[in-house]
Backbone as numpy.savetxt, mean C-alpha at the origin, in Angstrom:
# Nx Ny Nz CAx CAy CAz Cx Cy Cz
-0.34 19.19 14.09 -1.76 19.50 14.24 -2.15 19.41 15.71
-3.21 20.40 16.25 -3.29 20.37 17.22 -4.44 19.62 18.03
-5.02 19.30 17.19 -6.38 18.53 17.73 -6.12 16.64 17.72
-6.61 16.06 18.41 -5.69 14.81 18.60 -6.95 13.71 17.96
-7.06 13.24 17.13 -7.66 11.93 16.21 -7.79 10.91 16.63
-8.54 10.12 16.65 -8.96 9.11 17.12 -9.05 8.38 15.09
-8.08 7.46 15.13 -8.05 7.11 13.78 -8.42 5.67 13.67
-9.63 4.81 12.87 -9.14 3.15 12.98 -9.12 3.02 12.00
-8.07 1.60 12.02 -7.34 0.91 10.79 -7.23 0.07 10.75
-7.92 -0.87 9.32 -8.43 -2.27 9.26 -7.01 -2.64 8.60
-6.66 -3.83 8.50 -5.20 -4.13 8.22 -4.08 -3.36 9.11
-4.82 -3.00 9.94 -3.66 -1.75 11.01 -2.55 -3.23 11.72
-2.19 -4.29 11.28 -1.51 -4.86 11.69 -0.33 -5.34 11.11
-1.03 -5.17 9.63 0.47 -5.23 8.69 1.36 -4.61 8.69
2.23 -4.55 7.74 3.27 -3.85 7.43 2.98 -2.75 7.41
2.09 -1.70 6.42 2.02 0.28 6.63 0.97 0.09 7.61
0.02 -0.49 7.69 -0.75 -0.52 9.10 0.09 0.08 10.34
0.79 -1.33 10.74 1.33 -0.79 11.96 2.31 0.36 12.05
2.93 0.94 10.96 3.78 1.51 10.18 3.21 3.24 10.83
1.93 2.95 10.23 0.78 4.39 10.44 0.37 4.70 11.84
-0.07 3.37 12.28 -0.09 3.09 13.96 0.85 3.93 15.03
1.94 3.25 14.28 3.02 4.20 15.34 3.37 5.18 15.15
3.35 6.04 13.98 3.21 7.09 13.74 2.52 8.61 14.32
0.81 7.79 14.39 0.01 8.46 14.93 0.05 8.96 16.31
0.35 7.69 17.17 0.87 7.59 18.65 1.71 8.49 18.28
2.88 8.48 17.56 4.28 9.58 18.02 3.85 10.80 18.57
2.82 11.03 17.82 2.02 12.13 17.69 0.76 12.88 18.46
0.86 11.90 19.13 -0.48 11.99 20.04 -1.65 11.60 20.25
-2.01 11.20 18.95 -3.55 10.87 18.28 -3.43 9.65 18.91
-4.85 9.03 18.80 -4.72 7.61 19.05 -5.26 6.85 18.06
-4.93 5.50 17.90 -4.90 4.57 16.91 -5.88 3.23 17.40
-6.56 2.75 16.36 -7.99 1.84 16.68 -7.06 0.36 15.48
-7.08 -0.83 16.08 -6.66 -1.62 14.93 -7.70 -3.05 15.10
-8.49 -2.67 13.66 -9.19 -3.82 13.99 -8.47 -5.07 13.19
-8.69 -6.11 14.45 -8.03 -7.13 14.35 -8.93 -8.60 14.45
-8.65 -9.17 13.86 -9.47 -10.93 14.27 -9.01 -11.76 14.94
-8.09 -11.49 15.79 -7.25 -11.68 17.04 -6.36 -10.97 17.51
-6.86 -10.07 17.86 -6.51 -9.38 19.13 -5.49 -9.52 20.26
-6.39 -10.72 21.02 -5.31 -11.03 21.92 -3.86 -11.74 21.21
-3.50 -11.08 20.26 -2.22 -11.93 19.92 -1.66 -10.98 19.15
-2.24 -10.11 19.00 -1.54 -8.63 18.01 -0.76 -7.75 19.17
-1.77 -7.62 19.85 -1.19 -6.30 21.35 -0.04 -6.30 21.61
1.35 -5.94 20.58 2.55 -6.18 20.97 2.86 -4.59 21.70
2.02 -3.35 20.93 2.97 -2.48 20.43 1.84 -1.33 21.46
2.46 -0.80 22.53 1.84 -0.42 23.79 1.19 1.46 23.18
-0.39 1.41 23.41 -1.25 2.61 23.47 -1.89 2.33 22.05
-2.07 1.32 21.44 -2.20 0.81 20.76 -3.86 0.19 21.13
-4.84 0.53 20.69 -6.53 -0.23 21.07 -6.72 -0.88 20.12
-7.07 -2.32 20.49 -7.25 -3.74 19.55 -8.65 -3.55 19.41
-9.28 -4.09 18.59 -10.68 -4.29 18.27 -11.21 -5.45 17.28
-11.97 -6.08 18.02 -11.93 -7.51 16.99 -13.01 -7.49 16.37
-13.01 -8.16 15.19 -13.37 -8.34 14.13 -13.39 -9.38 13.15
-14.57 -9.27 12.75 -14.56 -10.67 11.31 -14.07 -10.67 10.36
-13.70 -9.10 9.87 -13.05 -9.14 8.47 -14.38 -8.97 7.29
-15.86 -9.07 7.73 -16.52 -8.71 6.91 -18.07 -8.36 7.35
-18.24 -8.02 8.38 -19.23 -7.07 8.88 -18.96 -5.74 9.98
-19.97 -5.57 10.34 -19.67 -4.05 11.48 -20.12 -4.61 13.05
-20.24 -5.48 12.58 -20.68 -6.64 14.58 -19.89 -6.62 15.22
-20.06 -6.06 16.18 -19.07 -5.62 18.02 -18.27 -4.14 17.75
-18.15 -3.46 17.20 -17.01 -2.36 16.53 -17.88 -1.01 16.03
-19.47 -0.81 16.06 -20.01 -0.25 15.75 -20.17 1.09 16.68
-20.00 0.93 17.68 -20.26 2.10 18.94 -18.84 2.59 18.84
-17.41 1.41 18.49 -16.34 2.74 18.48 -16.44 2.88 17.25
-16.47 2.39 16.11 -16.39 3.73 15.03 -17.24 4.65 14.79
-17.95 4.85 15.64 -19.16 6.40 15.81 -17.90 6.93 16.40
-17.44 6.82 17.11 -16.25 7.84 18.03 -15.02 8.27 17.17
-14.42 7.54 15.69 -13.68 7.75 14.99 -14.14 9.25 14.41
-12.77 9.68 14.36 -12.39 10.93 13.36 -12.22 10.48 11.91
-11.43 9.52 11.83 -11.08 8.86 10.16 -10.59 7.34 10.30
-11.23 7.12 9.06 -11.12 5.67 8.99 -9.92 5.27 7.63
-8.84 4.51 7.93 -8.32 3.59 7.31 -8.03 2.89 6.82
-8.53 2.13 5.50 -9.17 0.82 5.17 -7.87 0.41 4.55
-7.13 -0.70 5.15 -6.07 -0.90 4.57 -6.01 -3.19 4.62
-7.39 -3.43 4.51 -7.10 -4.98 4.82 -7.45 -5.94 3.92
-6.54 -6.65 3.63 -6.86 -7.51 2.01 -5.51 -8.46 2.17
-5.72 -9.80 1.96 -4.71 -10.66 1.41 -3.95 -10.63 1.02
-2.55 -10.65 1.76 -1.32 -10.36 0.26 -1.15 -10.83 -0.88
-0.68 -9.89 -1.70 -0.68 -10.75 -3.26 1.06 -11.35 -3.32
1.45 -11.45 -2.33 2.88 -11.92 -2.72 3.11 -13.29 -2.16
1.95 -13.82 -1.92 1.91 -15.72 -1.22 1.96 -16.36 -2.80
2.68 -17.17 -2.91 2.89 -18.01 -3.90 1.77 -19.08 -3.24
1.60 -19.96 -4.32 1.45 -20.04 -5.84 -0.13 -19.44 -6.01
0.38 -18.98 -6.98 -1.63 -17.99 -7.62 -2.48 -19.45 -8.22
-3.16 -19.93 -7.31 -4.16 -20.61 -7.97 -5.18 -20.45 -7.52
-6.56 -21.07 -8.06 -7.88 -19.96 -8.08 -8.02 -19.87 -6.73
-7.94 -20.93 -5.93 -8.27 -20.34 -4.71 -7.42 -19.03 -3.68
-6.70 -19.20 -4.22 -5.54 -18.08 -3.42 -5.93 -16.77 -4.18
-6.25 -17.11 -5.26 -6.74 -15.12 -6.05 -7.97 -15.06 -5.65
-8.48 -15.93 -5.38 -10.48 -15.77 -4.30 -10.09 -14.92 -3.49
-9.12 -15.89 -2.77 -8.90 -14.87 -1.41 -8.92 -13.86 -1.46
-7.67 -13.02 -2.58 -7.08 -11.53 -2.36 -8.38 -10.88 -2.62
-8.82 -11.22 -3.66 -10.22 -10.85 -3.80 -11.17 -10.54 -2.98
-11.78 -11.48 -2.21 -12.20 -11.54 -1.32 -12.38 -10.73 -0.08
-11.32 -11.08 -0.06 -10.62 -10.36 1.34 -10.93 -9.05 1.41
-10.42 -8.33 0.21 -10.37 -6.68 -0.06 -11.89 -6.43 0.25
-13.02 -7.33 -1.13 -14.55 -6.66 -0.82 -15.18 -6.88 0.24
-14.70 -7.73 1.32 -15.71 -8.23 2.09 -15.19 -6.59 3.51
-13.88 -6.65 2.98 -13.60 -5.23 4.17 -13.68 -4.12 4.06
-13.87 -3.87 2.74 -14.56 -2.73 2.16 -16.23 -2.70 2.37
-16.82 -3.59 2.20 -18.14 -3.98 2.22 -18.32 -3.52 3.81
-17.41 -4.33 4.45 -17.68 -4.35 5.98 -18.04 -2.44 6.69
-16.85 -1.52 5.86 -16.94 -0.58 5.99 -17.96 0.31 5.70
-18.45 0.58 4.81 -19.52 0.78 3.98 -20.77 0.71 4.86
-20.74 -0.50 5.46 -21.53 -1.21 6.50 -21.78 -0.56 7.65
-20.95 -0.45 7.87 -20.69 0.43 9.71 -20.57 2.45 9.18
-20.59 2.77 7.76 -20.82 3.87 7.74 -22.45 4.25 7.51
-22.78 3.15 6.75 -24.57 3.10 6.63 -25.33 2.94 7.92
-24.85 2.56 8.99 -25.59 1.92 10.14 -25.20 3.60 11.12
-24.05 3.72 11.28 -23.68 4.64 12.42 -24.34 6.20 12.37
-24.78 6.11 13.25 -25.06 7.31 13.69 -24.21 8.81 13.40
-23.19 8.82 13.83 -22.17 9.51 13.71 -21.33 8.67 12.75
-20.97 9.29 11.59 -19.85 9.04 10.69 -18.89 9.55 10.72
-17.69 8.96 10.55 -16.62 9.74 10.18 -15.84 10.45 9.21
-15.57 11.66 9.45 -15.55 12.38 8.21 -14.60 12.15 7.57
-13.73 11.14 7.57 -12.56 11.07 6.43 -12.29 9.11 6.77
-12.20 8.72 5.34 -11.95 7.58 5.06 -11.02 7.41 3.95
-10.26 6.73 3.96 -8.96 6.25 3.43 -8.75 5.04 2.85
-9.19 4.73 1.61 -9.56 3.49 0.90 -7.98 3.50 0.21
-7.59 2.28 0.60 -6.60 1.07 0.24 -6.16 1.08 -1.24
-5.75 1.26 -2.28 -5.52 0.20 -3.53 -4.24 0.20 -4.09
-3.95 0.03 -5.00 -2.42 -0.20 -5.46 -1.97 0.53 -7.34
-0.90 0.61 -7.64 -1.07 1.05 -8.90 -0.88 -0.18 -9.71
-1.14 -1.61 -9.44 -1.03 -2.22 -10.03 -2.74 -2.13 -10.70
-3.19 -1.24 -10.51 -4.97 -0.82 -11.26 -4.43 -0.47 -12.24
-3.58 -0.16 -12.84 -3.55 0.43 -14.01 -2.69 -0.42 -15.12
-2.25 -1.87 -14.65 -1.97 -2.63 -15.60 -0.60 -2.49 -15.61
-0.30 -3.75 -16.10 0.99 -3.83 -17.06 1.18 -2.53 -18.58
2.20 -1.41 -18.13 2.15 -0.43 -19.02 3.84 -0.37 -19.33
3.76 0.38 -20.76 5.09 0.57 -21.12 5.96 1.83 -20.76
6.96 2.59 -20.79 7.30 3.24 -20.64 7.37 4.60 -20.64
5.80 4.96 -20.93 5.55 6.42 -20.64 4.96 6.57 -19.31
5.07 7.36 -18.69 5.00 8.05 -17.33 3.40 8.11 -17.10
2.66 7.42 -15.61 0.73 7.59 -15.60 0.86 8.31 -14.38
0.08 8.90 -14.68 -0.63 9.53 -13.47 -2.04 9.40 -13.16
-2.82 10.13 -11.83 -4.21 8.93 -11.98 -5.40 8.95 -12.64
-4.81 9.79 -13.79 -5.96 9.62 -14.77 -5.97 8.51 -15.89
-5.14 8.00 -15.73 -4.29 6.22 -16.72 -5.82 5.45 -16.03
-6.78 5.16 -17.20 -7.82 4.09 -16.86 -7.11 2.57 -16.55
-8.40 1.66 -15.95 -7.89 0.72 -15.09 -7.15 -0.36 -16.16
-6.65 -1.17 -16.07 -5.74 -2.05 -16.73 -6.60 -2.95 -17.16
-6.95 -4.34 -17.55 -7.75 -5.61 -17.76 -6.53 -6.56 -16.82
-5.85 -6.87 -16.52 -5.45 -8.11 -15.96 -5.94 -8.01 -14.44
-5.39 -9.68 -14.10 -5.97 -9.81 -12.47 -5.76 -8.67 -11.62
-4.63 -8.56 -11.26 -4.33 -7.51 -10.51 -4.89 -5.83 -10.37
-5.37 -5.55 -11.96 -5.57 -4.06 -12.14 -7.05 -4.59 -11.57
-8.07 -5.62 -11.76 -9.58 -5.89 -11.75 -10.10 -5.85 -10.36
-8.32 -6.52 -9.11 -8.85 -6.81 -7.93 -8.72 -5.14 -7.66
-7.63 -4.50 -7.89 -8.05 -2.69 -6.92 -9.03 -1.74 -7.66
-10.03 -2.64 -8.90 -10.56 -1.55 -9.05 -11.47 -2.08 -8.96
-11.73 -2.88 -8.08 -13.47 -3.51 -7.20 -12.65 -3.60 -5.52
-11.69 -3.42 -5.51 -11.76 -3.08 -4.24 -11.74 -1.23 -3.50
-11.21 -0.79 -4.97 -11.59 0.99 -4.88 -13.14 0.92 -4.49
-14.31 0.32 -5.65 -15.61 0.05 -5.39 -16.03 0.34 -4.22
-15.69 -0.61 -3.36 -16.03 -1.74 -2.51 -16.29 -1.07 -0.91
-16.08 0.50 -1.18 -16.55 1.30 0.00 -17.02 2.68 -0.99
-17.69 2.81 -2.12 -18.05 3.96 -3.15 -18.64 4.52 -2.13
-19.79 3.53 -1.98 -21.38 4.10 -1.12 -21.09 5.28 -0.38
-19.91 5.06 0.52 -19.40 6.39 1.72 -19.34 7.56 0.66
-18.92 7.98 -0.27 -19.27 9.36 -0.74 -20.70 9.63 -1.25
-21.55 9.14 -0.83 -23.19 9.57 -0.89 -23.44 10.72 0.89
-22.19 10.12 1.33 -23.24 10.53 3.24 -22.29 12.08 3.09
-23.23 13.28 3.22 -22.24 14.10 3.13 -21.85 14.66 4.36
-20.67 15.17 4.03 -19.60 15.33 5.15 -19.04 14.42 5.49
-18.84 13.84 4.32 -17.85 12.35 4.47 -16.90 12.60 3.48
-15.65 12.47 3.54 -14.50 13.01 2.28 -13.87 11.35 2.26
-14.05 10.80 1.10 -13.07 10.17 1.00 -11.99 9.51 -0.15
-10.41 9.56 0.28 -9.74 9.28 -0.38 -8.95 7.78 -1.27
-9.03 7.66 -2.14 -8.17 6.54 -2.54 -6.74 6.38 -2.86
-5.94 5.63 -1.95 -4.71 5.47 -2.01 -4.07 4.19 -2.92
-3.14 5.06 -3.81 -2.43 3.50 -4.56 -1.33 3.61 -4.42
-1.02 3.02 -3.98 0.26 2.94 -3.45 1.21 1.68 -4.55
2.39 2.10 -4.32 3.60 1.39 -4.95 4.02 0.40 -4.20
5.60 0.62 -5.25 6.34 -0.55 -4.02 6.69 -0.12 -2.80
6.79 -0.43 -1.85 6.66 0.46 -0.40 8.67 -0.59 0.02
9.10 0.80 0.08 10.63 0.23 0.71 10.61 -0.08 2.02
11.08 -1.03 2.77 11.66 -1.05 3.90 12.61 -2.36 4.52
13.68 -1.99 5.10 15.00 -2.84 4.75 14.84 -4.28 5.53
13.36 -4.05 6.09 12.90 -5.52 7.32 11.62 -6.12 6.79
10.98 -5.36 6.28 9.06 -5.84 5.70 9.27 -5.55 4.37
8.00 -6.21 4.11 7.63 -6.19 2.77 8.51 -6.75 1.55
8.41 -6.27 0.37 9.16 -6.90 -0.80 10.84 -6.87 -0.88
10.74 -5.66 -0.32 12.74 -5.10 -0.40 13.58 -6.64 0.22
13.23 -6.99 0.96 14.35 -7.28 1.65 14.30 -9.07 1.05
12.99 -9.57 -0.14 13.52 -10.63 -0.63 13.94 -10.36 -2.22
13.46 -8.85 -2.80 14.44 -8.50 -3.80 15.94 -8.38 -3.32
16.17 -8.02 -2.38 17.88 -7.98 -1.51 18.34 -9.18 -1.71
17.72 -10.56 -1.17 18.51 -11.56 -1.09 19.45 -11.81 -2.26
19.08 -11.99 -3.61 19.88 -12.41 -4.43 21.06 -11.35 -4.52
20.70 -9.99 -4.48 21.82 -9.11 -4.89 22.70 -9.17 -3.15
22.66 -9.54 -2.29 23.62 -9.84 -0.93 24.35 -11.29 -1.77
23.74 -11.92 -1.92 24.52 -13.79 -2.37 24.91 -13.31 -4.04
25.21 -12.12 -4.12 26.60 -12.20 -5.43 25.52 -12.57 -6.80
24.53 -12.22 -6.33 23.68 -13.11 -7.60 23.11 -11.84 -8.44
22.52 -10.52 -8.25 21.84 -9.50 -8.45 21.84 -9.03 -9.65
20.61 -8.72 -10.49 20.89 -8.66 -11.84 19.15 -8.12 -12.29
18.99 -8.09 -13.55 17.98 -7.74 -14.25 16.90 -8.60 -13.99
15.36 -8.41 -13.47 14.59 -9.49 -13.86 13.84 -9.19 -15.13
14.41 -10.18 -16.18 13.45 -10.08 -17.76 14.34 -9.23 -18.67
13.87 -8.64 -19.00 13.95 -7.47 -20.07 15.19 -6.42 -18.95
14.34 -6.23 -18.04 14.53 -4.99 -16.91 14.40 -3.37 -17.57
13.89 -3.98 -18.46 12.81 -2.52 -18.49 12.04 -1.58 -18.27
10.76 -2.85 -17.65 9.99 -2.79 -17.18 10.02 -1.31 -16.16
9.08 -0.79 -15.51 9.19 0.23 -14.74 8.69 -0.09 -13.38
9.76 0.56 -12.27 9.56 0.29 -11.03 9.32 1.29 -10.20
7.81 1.35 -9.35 7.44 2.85 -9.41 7.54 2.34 -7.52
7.94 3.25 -6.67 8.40 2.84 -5.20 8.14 3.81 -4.50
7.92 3.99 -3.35 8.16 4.88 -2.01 8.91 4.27 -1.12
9.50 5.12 -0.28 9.96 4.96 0.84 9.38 4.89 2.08
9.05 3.64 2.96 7.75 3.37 4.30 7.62 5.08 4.89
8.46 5.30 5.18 8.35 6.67 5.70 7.39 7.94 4.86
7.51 7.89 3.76 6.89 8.82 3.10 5.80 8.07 2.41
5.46 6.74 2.61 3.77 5.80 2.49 3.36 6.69 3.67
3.59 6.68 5.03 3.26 6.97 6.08 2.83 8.33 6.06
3.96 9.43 5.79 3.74 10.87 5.72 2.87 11.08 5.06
2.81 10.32 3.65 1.62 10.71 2.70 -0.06 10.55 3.12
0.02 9.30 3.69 -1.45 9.30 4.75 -1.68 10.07 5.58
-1.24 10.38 6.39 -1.20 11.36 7.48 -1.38 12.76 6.69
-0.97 13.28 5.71 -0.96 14.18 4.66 -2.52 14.69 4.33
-3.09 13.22 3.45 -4.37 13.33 2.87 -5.42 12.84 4.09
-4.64 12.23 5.06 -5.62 12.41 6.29 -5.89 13.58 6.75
-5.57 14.38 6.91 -5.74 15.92 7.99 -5.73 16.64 6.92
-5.27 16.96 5.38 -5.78 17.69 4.63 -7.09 17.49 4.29
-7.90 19.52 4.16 -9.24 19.30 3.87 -10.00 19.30 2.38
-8.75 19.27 1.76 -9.32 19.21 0.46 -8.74 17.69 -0.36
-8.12 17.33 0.12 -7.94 16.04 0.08 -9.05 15.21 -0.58
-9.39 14.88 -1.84 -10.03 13.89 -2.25 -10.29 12.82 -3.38
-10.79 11.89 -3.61 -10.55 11.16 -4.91 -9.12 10.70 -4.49
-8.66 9.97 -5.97 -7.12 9.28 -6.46 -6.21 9.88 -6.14
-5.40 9.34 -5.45 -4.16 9.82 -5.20 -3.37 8.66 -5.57
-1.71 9.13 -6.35 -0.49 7.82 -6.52 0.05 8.14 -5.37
0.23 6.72 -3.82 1.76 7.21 -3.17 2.51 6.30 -4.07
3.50 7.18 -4.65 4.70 6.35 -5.41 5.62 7.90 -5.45
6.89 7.31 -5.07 8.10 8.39 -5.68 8.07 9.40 -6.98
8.80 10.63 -6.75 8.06 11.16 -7.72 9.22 10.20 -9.30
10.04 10.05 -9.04 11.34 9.49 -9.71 11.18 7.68 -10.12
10.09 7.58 -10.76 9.96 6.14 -11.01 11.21 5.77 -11.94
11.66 3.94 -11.61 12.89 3.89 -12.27 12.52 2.15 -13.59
13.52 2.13 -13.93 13.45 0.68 -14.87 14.03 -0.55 -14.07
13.34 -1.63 -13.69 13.69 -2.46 -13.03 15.43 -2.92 -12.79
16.06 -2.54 -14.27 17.60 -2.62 -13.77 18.22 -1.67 -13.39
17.59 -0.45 -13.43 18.65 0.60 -12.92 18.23 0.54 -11.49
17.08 0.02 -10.69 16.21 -0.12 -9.53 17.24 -1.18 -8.97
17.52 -2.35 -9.50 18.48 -3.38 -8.95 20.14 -2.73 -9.02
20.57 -2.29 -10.19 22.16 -1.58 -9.98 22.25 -0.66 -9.02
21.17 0.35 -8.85 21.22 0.89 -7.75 21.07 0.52 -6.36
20.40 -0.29 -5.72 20.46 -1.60 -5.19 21.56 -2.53 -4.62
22.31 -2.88 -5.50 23.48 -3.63 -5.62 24.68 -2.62 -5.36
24.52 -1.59 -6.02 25.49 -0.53 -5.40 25.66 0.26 -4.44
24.35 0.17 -3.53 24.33 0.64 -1.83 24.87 -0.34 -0.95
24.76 -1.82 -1.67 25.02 -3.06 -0.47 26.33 -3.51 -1.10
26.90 -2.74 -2.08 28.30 -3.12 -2.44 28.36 -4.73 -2.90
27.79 -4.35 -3.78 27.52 -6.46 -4.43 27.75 -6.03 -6.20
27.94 -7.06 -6.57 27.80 -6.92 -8.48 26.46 -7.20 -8.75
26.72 -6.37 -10.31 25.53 -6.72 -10.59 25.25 -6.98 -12.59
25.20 -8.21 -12.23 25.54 -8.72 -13.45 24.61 -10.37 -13.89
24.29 -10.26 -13.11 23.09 -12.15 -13.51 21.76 -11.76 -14.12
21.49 -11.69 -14.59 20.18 -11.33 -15.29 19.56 -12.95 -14.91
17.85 -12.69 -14.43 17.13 -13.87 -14.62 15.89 -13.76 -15.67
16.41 -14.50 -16.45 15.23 -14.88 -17.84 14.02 -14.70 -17.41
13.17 -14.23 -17.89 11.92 -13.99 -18.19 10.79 -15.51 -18.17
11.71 -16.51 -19.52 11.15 -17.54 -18.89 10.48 -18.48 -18.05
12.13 -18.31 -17.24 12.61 -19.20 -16.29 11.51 -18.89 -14.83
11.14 -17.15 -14.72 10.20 -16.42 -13.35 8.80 -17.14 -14.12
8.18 -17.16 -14.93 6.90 -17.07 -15.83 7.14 -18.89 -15.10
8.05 -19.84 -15.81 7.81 -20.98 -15.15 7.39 -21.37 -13.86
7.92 -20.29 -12.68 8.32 -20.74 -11.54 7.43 -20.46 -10.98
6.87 -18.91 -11.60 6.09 -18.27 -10.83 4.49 -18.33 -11.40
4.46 -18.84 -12.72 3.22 -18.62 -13.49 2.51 -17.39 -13.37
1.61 -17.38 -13.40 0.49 -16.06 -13.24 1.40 -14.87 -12.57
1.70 -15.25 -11.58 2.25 -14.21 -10.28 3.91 -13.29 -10.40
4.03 -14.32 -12.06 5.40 -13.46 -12.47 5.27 -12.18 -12.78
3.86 -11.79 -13.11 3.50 -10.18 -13.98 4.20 -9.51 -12.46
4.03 -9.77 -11.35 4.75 -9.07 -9.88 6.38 -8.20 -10.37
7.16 -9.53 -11.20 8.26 -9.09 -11.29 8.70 -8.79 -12.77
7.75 -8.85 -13.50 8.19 -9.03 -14.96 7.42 -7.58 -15.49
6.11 -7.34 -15.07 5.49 -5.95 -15.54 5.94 -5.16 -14.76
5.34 -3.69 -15.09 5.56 -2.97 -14.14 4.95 -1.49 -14.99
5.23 -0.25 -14.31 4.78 0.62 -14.57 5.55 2.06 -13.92
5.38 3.14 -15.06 6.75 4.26 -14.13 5.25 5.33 -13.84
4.73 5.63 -12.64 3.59 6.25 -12.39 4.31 7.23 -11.26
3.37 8.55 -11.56 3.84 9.89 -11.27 3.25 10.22 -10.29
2.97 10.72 -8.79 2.00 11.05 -8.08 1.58 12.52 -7.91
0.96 12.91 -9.39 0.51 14.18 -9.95 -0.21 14.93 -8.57
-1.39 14.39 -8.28 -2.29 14.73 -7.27 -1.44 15.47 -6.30
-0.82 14.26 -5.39 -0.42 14.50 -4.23 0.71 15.42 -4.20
1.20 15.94 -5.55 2.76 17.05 -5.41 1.46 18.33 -5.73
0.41 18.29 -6.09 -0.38 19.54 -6.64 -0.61 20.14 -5.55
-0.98 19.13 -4.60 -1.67 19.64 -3.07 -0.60 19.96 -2.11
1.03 19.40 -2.31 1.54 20.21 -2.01 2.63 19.56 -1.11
2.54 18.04 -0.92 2.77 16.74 -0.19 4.52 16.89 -0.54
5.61 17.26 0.09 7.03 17.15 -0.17 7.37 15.87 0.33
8.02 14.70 -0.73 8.75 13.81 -0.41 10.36 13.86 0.15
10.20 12.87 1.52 11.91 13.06 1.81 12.60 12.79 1.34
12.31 10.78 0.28 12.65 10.32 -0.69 12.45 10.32 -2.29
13.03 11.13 -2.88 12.49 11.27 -4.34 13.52 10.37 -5.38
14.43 9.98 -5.09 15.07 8.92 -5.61 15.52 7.82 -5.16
15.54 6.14 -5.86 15.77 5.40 -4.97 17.01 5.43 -4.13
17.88 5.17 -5.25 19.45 5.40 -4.44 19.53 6.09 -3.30
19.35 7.34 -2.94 18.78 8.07 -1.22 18.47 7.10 -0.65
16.75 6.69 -1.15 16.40 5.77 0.18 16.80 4.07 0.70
17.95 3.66 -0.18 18.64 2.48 -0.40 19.62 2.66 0.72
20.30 4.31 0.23 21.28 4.85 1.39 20.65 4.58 2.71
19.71 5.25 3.48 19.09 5.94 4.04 18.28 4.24 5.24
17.82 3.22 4.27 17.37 1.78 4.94 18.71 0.55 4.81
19.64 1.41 4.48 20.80 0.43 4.44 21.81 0.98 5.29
21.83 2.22 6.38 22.77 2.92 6.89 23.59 2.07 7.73
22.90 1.19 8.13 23.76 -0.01 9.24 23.88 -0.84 9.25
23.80 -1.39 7.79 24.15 -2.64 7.33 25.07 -3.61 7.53
């Protein structure tokens, strides 16, 4: 594309945050990351810090009048052990108060930006069995489906201002062989241990960081781009064929199954992470036209394991 973006991105420090960050730079555009410390993020050079509370539009209001599209990617991880009430406040929390925050600085600004990019996950749609969702699968009832579908909410208001487009992203399990979940599902299957968690039935619906990334950038600069979108592979798999395949890129066995039990004990609440799951289709985003590099896991196992 030839016109160069001025993009900001709340959570632009995490994992697909910075992920998107550098991306954009490759590219030319420039990248806004609001941060609540700043001076301690600035690793990653052409990169503009912008600080922030995490739940209003105070100090940050004059540059997001200058934004092309906004990012909303900032909320608590749900993978900090142990889930007790105060730690699910947080995730909670976290999500509406930066959604809210947004909302905020689109009601106040003068100049809006015409494309916003709201955050959520397909864990909105619950613990499901083995038929295939796409994003018309209503929201789930457990914790997890309740927090992304008040944090979808949690910036609605922006489609009242028109000439404002904006999209919702749910994203999967997001691969990558250094961040995020992959690399402590890896540990057991590297230490000879690798095996089924539960049943391993369950369904494991994934992307590859690279094509989380492409896919934003996608429904960012596309103009028809709007509403629900799944980023998830189009090839969702069953948690053991997700681990054999797995185990068979890093050349390990795979044969230990861990009880169902034994995670539910350890993990309480926070076992539904590894014990549910869901095989979800990303209908939308193949309609509009979005080609994945990764459409099966095994590829992208190959592909983040090449130099192992």
């Amino acid at each position: 594309m030839g016109v160069i973006m001025n993009v900001l991105i709340s959570g632009g420090s995490g994992f697909i945050g910075s992920a998107l960050a550098k991306s954009l730079l490759a590219s030319g555009h420039q990248a806004w990351i609001l941060s609540r410390n700043p001076e301690f993020s600035a690793s990653t050079d052409g990169i503009n810090w912008v600080k922030w509370d995490g739940r209003t539009s105070q100090g940050w209001l004059d540059i997001f009048e200058r934004m092309d599209a906004v990012v909303n990617l900032a909320g608590e991880t749900v993978g900090s052990w142990p889930w007790n009430e105060k730690r699910k406040q947080k995730i909670l929390e976290s999500r509406l108060l930066a959604g809210q925050a947004i909302s905020m600085a689109y009601r106040l600004a003068t100049r809006k930006p015409p494309v916003l990019i709201q955050s959520s996950g397909i864990g909105y749609y619950g613990p499901l069995g083995e038929e295939r969702v796409d994003e018309t699968q209503s929201a789930g009832g457990d914790f997890i489906a309740q927090v992304a579908r008040q944090w979808e909410n949690s910036s609605q208001t922006v489609e009242s201002y028109a000439g404002v487009r904006r999209v919702i992203i749910r994203t999967s399990l997001v691969l990558d062989a250094q961040r995020g979940v992959l690399p402590l599902m890896a540990l057991p299957v590297k230490f000879f241990a690798g095996g089924p968690l539960g049943s391993g039935k369950q369904g494991v619906s994934w992307i590859h960081i690279d094509d989380e990334v492409a896919a934003i950038r996608f429904l960012l600069e596309h103009p028809l781009a709007n509403g629900v979108f799944n980023l998830s592979a189009p090839l969702p798999v069953s948690n053991a064929d997700f681990v054999r395949m797995l185990a068979r890129t890093l050349g390990r066995p795979y044969w230990i199954p861990a009880p169902a039990f034994v995670l539910r004990l350890a993990l309480g609440q926070m076992s539904t992470l590894l014990l549910d799951g869901q095989f979800v289709i990303p209908k939308r985003l193949q309609e509009l036209g979005f080609k994945f590099q990764y459409e099966d896991p095994e590829k992208a196992f190959k592909a983040l394991y090449a130099h192992k």
